[in-house]
TORTOR-316961 format. One line per 3 residues: number of its first residue (from 1); for each residue x, y, z of N, C-alpha, C. Coordinates in nm, 3 decimals. Example, Ala and Ser with C-alpha at 12.3 -4.5 7.8 and 13.67 -1.06 7.14 Angstrom:
BEGIN
1) 1.319/-0.569/0.780/1.230/-0.450/0.780/1.320/-0.330/0.780  1.285/-0.225/0.708/1.367/-0.106/0.714/1.290/0.003/0.787
***
This chain:
BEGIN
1) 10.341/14.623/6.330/10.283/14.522/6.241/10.187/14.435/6.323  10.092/14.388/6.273/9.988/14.348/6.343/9.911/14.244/6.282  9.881/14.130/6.339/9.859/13.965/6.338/9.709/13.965/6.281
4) 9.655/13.940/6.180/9.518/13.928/6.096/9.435/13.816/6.229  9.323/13.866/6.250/9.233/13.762/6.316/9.239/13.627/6.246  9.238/13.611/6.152/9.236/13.453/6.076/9.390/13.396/6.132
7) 9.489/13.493/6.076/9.653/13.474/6.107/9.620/13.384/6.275  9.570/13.464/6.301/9.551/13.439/6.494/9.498/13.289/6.507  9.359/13.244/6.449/9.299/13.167/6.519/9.306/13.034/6.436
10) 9.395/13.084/6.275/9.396/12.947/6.202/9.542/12.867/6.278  9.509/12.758/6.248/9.620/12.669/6.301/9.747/12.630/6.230  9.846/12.610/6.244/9.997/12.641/6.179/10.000/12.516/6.145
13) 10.069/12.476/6.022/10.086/12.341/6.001/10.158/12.273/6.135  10.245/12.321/6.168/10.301/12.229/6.273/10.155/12.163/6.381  10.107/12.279/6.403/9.990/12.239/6.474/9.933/12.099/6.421
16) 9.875/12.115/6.284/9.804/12.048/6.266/9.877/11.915/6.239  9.995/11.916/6.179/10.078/11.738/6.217/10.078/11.738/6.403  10.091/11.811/6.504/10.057/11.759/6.603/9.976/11.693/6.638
19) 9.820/11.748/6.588/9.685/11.724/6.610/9.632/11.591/6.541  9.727/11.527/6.422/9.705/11.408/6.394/9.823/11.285/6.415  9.921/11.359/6.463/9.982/11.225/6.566/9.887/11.223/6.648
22) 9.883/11.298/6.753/9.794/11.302/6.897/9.658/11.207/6.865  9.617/11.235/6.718/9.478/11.137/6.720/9.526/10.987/6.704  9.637/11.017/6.604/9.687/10.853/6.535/9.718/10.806/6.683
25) 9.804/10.861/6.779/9.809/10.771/6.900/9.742/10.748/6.956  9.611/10.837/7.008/9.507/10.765/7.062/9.437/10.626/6.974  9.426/10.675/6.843/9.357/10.590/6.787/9.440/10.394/6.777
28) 9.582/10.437/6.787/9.656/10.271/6.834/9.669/10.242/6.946  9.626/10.347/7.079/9.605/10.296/7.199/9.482/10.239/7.176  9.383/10.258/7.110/9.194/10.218/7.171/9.259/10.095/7.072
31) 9.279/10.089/6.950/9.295/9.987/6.886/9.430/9.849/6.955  9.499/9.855/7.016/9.521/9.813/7.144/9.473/9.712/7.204  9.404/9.828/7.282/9.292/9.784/7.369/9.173/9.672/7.307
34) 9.172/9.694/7.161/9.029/9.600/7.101/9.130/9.474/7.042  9.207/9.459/7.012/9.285/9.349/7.026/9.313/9.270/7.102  9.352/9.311/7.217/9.386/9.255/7.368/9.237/9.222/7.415
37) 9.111/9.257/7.396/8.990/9.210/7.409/8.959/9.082/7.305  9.032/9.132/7.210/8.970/8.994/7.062/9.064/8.880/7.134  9.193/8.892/7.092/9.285/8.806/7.194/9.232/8.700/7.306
40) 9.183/8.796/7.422/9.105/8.713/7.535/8.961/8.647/7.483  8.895/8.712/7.404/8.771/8.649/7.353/8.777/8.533/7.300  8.915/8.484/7.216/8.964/8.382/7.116/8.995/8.308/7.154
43) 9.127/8.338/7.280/9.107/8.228/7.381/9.022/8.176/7.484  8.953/8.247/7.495/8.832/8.196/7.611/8.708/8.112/7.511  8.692/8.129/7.386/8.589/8.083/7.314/8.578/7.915/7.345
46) 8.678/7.832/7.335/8.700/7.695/7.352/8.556/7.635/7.471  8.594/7.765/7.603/8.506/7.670/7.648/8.377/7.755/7.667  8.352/7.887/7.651/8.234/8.014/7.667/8.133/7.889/7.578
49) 8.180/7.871/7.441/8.117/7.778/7.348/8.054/7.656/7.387  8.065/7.654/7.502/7.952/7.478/7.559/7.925/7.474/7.725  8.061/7.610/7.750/7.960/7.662/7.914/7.952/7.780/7.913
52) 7.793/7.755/8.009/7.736/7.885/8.005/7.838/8.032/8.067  7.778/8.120/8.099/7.855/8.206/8.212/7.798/8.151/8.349  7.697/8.144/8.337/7.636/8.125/8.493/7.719/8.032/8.553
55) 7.803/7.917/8.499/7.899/7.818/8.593/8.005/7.853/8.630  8.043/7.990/8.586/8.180/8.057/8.594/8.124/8.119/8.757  7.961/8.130/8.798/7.952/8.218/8.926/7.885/8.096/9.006
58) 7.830/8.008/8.936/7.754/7.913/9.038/7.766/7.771/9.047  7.922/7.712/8.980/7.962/7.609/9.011/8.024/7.574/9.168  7.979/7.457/9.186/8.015/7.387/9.323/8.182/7.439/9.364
61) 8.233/7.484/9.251/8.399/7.486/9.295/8.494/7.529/9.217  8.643/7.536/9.198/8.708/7.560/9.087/8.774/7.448/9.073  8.756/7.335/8.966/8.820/7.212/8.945/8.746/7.239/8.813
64) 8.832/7.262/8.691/8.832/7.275/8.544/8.864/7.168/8.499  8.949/7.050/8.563/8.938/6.924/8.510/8.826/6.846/8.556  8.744/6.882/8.633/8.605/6.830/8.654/8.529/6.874/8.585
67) 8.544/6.975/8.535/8.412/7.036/8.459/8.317/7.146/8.553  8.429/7.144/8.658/8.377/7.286/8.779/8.489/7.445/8.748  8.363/7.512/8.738/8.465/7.660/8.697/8.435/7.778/8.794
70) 8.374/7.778/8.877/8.334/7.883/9.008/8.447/7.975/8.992  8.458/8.079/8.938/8.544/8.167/8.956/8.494/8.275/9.032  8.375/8.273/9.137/8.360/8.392/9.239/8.448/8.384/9.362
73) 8.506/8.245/9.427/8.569/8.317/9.559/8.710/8.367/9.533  8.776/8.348/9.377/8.896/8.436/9.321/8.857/8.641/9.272  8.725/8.562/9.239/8.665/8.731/9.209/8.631/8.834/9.333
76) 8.603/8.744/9.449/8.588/8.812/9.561/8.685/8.854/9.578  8.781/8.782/9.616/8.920/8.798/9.694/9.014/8.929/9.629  8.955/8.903/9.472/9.075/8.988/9.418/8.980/9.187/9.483
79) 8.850/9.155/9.424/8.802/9.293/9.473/8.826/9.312/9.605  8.806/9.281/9.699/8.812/9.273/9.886/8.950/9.347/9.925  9.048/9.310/9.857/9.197/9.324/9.858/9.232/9.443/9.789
82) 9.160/9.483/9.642/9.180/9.575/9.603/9.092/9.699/9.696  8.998/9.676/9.693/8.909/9.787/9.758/9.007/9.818/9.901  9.045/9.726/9.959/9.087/9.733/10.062/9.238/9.832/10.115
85) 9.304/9.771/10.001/9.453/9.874/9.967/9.389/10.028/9.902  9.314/10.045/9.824/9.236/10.182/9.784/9.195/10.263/9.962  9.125/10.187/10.033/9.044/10.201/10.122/9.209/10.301/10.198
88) 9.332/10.218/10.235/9.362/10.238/10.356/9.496/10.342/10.229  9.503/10.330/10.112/9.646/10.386/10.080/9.599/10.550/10.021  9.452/10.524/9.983/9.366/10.657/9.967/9.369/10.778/9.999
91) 9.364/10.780/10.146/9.338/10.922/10.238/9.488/10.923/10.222  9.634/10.815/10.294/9.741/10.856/10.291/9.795/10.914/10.174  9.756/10.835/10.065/9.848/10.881/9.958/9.823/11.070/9.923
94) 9.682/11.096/9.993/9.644/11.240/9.961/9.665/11.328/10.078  9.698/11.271/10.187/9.776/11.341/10.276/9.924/11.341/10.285  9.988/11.275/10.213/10.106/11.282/10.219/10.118/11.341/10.096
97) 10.076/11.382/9.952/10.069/11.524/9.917/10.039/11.645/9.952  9.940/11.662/10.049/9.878/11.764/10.129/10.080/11.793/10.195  10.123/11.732/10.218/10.259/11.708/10.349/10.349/11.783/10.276
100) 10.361/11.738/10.131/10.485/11.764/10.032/10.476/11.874/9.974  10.331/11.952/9.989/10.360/12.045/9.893/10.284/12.168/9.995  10.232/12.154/10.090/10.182/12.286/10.194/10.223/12.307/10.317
103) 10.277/12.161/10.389/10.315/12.174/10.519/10.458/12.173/10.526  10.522/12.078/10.464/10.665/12.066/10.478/10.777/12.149/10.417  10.889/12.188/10.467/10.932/12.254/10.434/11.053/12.203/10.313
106) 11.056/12.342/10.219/11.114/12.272/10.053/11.184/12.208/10.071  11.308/12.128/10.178/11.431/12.030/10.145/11.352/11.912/10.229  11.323/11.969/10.298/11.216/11.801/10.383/11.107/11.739/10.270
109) 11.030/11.851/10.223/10.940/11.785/10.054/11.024/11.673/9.979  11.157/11.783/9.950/11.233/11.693/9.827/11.258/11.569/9.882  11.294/11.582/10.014/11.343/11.400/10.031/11.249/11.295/10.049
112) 11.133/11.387/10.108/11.028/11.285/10.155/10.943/11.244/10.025  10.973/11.346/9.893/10.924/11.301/9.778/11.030/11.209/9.695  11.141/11.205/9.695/11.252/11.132/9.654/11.241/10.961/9.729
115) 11.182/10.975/9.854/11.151/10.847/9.905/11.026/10.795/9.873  10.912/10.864/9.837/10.812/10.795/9.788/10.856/10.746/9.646  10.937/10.809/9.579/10.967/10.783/9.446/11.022/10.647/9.451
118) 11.120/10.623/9.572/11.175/10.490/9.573/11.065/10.400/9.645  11.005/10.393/9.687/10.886/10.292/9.681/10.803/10.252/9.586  10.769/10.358/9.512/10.742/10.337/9.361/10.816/10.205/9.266
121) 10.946/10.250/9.280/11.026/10.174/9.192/11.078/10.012/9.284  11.016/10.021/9.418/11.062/9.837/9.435/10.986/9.772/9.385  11.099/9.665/9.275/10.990/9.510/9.277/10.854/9.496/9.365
124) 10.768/9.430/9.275/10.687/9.356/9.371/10.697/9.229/9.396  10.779/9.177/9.363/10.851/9.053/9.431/10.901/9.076/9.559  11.001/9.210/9.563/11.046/9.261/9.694/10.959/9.288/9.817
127) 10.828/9.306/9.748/10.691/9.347/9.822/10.675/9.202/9.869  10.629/9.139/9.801/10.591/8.992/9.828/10.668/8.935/9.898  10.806/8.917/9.932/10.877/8.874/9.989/10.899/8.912/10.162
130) 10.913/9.031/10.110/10.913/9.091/10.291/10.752/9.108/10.344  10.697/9.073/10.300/10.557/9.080/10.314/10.510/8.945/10.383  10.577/8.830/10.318/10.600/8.660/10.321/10.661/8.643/10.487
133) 10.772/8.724/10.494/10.883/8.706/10.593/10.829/8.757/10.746  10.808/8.916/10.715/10.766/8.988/10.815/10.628/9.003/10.881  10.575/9.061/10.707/10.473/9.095/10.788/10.314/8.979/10.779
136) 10.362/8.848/10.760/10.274/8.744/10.744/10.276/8.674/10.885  10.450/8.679/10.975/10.415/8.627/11.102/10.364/8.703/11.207  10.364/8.863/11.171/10.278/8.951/11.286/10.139/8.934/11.271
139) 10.092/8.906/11.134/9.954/8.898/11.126/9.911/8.729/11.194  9.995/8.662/11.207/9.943/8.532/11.232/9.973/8.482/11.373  10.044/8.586/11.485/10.024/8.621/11.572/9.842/8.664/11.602
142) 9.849/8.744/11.548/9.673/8.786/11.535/9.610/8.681/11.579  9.595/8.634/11.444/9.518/8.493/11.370/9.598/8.437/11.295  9.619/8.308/11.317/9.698/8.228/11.175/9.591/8.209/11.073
145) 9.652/8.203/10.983/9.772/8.173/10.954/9.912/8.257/10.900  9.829/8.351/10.881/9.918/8.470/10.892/9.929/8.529/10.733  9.928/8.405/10.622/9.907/8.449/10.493/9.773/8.409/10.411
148) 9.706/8.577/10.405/9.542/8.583/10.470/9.532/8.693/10.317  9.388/8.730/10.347/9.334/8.879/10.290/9.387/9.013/10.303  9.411/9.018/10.475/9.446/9.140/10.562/9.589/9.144/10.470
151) 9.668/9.075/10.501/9.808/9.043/10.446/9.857/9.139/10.304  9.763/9.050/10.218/9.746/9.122/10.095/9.713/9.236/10.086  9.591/9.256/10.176/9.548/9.422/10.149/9.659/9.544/10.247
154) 9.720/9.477/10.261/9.796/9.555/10.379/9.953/9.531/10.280  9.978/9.492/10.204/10.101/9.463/10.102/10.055/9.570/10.001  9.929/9.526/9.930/9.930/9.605/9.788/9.895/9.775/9.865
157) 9.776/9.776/9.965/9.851/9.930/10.038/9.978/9.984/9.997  10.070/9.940/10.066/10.224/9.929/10.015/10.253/10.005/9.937  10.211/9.928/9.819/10.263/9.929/9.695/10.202/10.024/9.595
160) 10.033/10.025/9.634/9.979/10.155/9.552/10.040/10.297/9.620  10.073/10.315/9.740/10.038/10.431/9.826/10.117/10.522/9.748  10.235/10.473/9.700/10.304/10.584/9.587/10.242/10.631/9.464
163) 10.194/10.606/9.444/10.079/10.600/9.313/10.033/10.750/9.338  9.950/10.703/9.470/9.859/10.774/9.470/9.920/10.940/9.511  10.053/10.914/9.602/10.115/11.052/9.665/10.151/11.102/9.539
166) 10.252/11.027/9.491/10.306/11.140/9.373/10.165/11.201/9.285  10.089/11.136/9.233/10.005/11.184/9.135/9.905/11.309/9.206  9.904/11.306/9.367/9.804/11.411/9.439/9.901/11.509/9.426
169) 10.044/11.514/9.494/10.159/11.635/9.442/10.131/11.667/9.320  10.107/11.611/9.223/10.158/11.670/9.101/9.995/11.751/9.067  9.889/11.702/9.145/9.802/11.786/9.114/9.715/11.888/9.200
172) 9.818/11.897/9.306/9.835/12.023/9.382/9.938/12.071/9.316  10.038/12.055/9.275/10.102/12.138/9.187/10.020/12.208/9.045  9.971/12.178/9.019/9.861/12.215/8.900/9.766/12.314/8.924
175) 9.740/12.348/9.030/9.658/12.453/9.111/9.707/12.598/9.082  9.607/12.630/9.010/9.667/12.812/8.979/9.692/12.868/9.069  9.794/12.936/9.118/9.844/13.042/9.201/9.752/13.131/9.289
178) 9.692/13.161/9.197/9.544/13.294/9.214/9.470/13.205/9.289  9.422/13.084/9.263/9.354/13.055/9.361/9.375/13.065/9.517  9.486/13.037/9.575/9.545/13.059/9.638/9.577/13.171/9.756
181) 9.597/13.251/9.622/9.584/13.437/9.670/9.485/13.449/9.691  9.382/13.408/9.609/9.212/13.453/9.636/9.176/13.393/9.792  9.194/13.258/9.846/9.177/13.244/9.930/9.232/13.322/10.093
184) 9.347/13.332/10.025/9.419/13.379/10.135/9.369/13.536/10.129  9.336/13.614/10.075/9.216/13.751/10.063/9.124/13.752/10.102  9.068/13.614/10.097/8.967/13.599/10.182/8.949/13.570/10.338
187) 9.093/13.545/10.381/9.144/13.504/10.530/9.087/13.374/10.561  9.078/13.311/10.478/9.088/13.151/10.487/9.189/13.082/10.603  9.171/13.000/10.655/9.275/12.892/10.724/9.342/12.826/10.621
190) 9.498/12.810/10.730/9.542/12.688/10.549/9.435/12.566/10.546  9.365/12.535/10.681/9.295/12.423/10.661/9.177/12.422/10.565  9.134/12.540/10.587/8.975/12.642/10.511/9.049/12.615/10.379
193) 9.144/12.692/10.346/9.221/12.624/10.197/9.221/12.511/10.105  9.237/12.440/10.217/9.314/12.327/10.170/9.150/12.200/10.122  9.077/12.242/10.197/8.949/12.196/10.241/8.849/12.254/10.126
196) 8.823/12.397/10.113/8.739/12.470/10.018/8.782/12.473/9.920  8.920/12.447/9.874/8.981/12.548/9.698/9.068/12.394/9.734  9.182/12.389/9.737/9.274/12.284/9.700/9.205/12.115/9.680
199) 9.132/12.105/9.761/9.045/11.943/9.711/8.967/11.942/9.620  8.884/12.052/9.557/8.817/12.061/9.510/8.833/12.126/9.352  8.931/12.178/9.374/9.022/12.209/9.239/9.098/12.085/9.172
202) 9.189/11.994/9.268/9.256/11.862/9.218/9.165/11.790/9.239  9.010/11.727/9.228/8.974/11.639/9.223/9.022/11.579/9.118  8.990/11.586/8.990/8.992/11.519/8.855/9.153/11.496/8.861
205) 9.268/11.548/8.915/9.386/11.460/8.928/9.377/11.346/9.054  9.300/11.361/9.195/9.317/11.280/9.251/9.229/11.149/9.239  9.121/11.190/9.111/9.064/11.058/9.085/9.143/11.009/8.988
208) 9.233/11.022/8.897/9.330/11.007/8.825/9.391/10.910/8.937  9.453/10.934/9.020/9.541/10.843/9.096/9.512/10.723/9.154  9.382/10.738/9.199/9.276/10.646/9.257/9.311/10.524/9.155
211) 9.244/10.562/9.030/9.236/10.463/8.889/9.373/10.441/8.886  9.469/10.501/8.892/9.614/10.388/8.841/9.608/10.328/8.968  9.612/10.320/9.106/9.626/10.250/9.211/9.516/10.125/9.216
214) 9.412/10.126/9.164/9.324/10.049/9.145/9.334/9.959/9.030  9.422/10.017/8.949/9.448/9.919/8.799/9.591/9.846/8.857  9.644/9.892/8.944/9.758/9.811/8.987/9.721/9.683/9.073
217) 9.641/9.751/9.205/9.600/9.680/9.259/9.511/9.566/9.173  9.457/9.554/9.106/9.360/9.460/9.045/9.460/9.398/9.002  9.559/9.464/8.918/9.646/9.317/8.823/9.797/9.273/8.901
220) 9.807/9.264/9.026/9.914/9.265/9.084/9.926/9.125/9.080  10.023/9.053/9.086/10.038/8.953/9.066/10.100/8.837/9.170  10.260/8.868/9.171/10.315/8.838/9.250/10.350/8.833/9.388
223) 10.335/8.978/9.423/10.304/9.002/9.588/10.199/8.942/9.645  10.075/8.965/9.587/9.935/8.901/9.664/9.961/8.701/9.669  10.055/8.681/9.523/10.054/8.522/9.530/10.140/8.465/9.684
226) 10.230/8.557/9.681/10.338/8.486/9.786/10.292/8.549/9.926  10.135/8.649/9.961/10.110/8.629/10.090/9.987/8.626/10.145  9.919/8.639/10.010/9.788/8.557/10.035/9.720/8.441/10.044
229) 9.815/8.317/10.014/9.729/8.189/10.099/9.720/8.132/9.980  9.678/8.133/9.860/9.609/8.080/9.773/9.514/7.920/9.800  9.427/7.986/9.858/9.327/7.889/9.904/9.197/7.952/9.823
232) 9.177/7.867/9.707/9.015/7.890/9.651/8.907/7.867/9.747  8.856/7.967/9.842/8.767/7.959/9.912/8.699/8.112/9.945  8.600/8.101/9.963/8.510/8.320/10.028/8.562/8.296/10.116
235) 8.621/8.443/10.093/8.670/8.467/10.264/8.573/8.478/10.315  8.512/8.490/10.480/8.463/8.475/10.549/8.508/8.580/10.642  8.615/8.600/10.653/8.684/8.719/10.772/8.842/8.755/10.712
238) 8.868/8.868/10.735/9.019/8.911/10.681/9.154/8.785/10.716  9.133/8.776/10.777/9.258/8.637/10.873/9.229/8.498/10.768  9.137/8.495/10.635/9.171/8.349/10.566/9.217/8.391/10.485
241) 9.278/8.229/10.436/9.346/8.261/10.293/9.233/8.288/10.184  9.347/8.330/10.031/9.248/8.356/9.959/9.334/8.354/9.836  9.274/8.329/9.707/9.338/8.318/9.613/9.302/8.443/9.524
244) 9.391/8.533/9.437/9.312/8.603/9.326/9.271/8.562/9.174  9.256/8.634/9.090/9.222/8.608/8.981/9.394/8.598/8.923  9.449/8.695/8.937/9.576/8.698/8.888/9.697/8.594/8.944
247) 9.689/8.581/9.046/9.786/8.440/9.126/9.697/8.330/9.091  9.600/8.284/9.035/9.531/8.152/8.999/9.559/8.142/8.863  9.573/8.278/8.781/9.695/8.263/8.630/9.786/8.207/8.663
250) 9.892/8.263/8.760/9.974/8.261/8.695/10.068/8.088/8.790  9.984/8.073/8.868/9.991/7.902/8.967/9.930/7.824/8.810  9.854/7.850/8.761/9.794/7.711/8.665/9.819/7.721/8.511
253) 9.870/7.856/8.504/9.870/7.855/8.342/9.996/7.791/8.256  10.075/7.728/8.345/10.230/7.658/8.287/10.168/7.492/8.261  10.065/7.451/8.305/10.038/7.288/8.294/9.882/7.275/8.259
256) 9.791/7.413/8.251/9.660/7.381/8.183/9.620/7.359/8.060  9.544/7.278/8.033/9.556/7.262/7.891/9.378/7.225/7.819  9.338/7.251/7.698/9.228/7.213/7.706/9.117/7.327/7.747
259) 9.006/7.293/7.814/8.890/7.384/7.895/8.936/7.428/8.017  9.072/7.365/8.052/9.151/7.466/8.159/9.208/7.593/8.114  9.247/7.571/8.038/9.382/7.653/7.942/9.248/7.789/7.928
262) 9.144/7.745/7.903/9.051/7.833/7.854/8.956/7.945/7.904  8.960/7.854/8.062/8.888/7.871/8.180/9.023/7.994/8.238  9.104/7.980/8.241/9.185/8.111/8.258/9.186/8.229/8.199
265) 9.202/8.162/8.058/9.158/8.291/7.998/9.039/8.399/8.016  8.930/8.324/8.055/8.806/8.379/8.102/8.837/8.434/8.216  8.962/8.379/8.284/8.973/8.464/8.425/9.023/8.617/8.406
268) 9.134/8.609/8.299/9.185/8.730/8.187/9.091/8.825/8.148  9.006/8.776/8.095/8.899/8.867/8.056/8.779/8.935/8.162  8.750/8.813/8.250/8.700/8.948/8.367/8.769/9.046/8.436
271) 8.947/9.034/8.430/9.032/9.125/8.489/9.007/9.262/8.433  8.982/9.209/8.250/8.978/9.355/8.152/8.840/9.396/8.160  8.779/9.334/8.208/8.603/9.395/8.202/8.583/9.470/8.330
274) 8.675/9.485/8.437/8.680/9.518/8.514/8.756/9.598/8.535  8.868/9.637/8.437/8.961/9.747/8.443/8.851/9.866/8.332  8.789/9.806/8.258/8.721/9.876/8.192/8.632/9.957/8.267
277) 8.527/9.880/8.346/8.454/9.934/8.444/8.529/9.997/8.536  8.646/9.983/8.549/8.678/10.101/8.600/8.701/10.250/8.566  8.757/10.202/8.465/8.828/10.346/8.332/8.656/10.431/8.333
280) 8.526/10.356/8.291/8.411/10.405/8.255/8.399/10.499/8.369  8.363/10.442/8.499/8.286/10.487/8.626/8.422/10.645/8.655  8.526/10.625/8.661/8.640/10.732/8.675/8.605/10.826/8.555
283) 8.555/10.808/8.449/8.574/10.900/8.374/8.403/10.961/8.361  8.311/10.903/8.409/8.189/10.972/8.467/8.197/11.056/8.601  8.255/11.046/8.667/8.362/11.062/8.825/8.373/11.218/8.751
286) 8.520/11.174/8.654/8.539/11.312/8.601/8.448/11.425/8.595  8.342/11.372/8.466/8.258/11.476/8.445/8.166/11.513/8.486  8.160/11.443/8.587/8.054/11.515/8.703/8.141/11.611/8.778
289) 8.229/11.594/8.818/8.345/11.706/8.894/8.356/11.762/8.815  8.340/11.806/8.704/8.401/11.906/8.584/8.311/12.002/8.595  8.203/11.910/8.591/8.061/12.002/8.614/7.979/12.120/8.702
292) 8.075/12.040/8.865/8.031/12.048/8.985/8.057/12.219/8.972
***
């Protein structure tokens, strides 16, 4: 008995209730997302409505009960810190998949992947804390004061680097087999491998990882508050303090009130205009690698 071409290529009802959950959920994630934008817009209107943007980058300072709103040396600090944990947890997090899934052997993988898993799952309070304790007086040995930029970017490191390992495993795991064989037919090195066919096959998962480590890093909160300094000032060199966008929430938003109350919110909303710009640039990333 034998399956009609239409039989074959039409879609089964089940299919098609799949195919409109799958849309209905995307469509209440984006809708979501345009809420949580109206939200921040609504609250930020109070003061967008009688100051410009330009005082949000070229006021003398951040004093919102003055009528000063400079929110660039929080905007610096928060990018500097993020770029910075990307910068150093990057290459590791993709070599320590390279570790788990080609070099190491299967019971050494499992544990050494079972321990990234538990880094994953500590608090970042726990981060912040031993971060506060330990590693704020080695850095201030350095240079004091010890709870700086470096600090931070060397904490949220930390804290993305799992991010980024598990999600590079899982997309070296994703790598067809054949590729593999093909290389090795070709008498490739595992390095020639790993280098010609395996990076270049998981790109679009390891830029995947990049973006959640970068959406973490941007909205981290607590760790960066308790060892970065919170001093509203440009850094100048890794060794000062520095305040972010997200620890200047969450220090002022229990007693602001008014064009303060509002002036945060605006701090809210460049967080999301900036997670956006990220989501955009990663998903052009994509399709240029799709392409390649």
């Amino acid at each position: 008995m034998t399956l009609s071409k239409r039989n074959i290529l039409s879609p089964s009802l089940t299919d098609k209730r799949l195919a409109w959950l799958l849309s209905g959920c995307a469509l209440l994630a984006a809708l979501i997302v345009v809420l949580i934008l109206g939200f921040l817009l609504n609250e930020s209107w109070p003061v967008l409505r009688h100051v410009s943007l330009r005082h949000f980058f070229a006021d003398a300072s951040w004093h919102p009960t003055q009528g000063l709103y400079n929110l660039m040396p929080m905007l610096t600090a928060t990018l500097l810190s993020s770029l910075g944990a990307l910068v150093l947890a990057g290459p590791l997090g993709v070599a320590s998949g390279l570790f788990m899934h080609y070099y190491a052997p299967p019971r050494l993988a499992g544990v050494y992947r079972r321990l990234i898993e538990l880094l994953a799952g500590i608090p970042s309070v726990v981060y912040g804390f031993w971060g506060l304790v330990t590693l704020a007086p080695l850095v201030g040995r350095l240079h004091p004061p010890g709870v700086s930029l470096l600090t931070a970017i060397l904490v949220l490191a930390l804290m993305v680097l799992p991010t980024v390992a598990l999600i590079a495993d899982a997309a070296f795991a994703a790598i067809p087999p054949a590729y593999l064989r093909g290389a090795a037919a070709l008498g490739l090195s595992p390095w020639g491998t790993i280098s010609g066919v395996v990076l270049p096959a998981a790109r679009g998962g390891l830029v995947s990882g990049l973006l959640l480590a970068a959406g973490r890093a941007l909205g981290e909160t607590m760790a960066v508050l308790m060892v970065a300094g919170n001093a509203v000032q440009q850094p100048h060199s890794l060794f000062d303090s520095v305040r972010t966008l997200t620890a200047n929430i969450a220090l002022e938003m229990a007693y602001a009130m008014g064009d303060h109350r509002a002036a945060l919110f605006v701090s809210g909303l460049a967080l999301m205009l900036l997670v956006l710009l990220l989501v955009g640039m990663a998903d052009v990333l994509s399709r240029k690698t799709a392409y390649a």
